[in-house]
N, C-alpha and C positions, 0 to 999 in steps of 0.2 A: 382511475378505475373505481376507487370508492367511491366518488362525487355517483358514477353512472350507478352503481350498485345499489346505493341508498334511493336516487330517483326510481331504480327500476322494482324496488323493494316498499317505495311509498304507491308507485302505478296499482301492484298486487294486490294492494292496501283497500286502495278504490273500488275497484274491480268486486274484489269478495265482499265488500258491503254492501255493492248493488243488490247480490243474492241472498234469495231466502235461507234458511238455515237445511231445507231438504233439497236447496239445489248448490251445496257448496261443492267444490272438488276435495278429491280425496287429499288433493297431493297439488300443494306451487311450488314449480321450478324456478328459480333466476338464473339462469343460463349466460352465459359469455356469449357476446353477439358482436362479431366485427367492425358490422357499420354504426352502430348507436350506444358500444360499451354493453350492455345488458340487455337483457329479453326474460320475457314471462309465461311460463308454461304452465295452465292450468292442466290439471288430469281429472279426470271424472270418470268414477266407478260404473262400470256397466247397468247397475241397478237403478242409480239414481243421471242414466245421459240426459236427463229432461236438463238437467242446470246446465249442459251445453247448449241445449238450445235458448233456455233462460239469458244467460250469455250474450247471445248472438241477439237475441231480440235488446235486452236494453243498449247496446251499445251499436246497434243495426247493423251486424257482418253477416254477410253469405255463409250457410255453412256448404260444406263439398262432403263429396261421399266418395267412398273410395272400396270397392268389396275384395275381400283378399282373399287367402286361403286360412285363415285364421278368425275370421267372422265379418263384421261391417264396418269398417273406420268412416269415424265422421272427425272433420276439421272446422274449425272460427278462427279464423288471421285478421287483424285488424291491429294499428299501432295509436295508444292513447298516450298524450302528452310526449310525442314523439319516441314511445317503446313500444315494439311487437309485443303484443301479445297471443297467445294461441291456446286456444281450448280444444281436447280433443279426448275422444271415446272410442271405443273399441265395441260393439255389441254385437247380438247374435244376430240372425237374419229375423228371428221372430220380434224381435225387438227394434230393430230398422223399422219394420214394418209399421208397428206401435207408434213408433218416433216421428214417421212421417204420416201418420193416420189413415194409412193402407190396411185391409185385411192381410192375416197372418199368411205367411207361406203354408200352402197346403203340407200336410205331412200325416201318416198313419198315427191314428193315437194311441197309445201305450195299450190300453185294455187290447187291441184288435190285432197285438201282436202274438206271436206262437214263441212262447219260453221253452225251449227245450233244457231238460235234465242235463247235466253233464253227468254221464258212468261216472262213478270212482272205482268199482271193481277192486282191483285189487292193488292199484295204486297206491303209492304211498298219501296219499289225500286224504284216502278213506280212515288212515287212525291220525287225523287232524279232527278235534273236535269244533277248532273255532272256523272252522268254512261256513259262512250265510252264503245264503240266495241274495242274490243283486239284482236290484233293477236294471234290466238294460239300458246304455244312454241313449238320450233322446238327441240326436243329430241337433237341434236346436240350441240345445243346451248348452255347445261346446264352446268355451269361453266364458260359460259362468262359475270359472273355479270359486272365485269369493265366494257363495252362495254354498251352505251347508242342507245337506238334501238328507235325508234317512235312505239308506240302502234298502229298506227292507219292504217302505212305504212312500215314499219320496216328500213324505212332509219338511217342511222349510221354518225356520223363525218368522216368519212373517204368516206361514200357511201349516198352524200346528194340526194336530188329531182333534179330530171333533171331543171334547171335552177336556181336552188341554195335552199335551205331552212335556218332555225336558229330554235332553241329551244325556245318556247314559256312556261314561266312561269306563275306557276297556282298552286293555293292552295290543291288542290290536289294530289300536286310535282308525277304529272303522267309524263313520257317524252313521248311528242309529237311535229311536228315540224310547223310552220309553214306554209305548204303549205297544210298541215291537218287541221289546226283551223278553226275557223268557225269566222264571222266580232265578234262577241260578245265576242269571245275566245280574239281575238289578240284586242280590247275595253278594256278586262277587265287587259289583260296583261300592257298594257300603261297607265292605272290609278296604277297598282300598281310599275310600274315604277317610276311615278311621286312621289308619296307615301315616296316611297325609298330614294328617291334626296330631300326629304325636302318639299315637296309641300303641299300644305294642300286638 
């Protein structure tokens, strides 16, 4: 089983050097595989599924689409040097779409939604100071947990606030960024900066 382990482990090897450094997978598996001792399971991050299709193109595999109730699975099965190997993605439906150079699934866009208030009255809610406003999710979305979004404005690390923003930490590990805080938000973040570094 080493002899197949080491083959299945140089396969991997090949494979990730085909790809560019923005279509590598997150994660290779070398899995126990009955018929051939070992097997190789590429993973790719929702953000970056193009390196599945990258994949499938340099080494010519069909890929298959599979739509679940958890988003859009795409698979690549093909066996190089006589090892399976498999690449596969999980993405939203908006991103299927993307993926296959289809226009987006229609969907309401965020602006044209109606946010209703929630009362707090006289619940105990109402003496919780750290409750924010949330963006509602966007049905699309579901499945992009990797992907840190501002609660407040839904900016990303890739798609900051028009003139820059940073992630502001808070005991409530809510992500929001910066140009959403409030002085007291980004006060209490810089004492516990200080905190961190040894300060008293």
């Amino acid at each position: 089983m080493t002899e197949t382990f080491a083959h299945a482990h140089a396969v991997a090897g090949i494979v990730v050097a085909e790809l560019n450094a923005d279509q590598l997978p997150f994660a290779v598996e070398i899995e126990e595989d009955f018929s051939s001792g070992h097997r190789v399971h590429l993973k790719v991050r929702a953000t970056l599924a193009r390196g599945l299709l990258a994949f499938a193109s340099v080494f010519d595999v069909p890929v298959t689409r599979a739509d679940t109730a958890f988003g859009v699975h795409f698979d690549a099965i093909t066996r190089i040097e006589d090892v399976e190997v498999r690449a596969s993605a999980l993405v939203s439906p908006v991103q299927a779409a993307d993926l296959e150079g289809q226009p987006a699934p229609l969907s309401e866009p965020l602006e044209a939604r109606e946010v209703q208030p929630v009362p707090l009255g006289a619940s105990v809610l109402a003496q919780v100071a750290a409750v924010v406003p949330v963006v509602p999710p966007l049905i699309e979305l579901l499945g992009l947990q990797d992907v840190a979004r501002c609660v407040r404005c839904g900016c990303t690390d890739e798609r900051a606030c028009e003139g820059g923003c940073y992630w502001v930490p808070n005991r409530q590990m809510v992500d929001f960024c910066s140009a959403c805080a409030t002085p007291a938000e980004l006060q209490a973040m810089t004492y516990a900066a200080e905190i961190s570094d040894g300060g008293e």
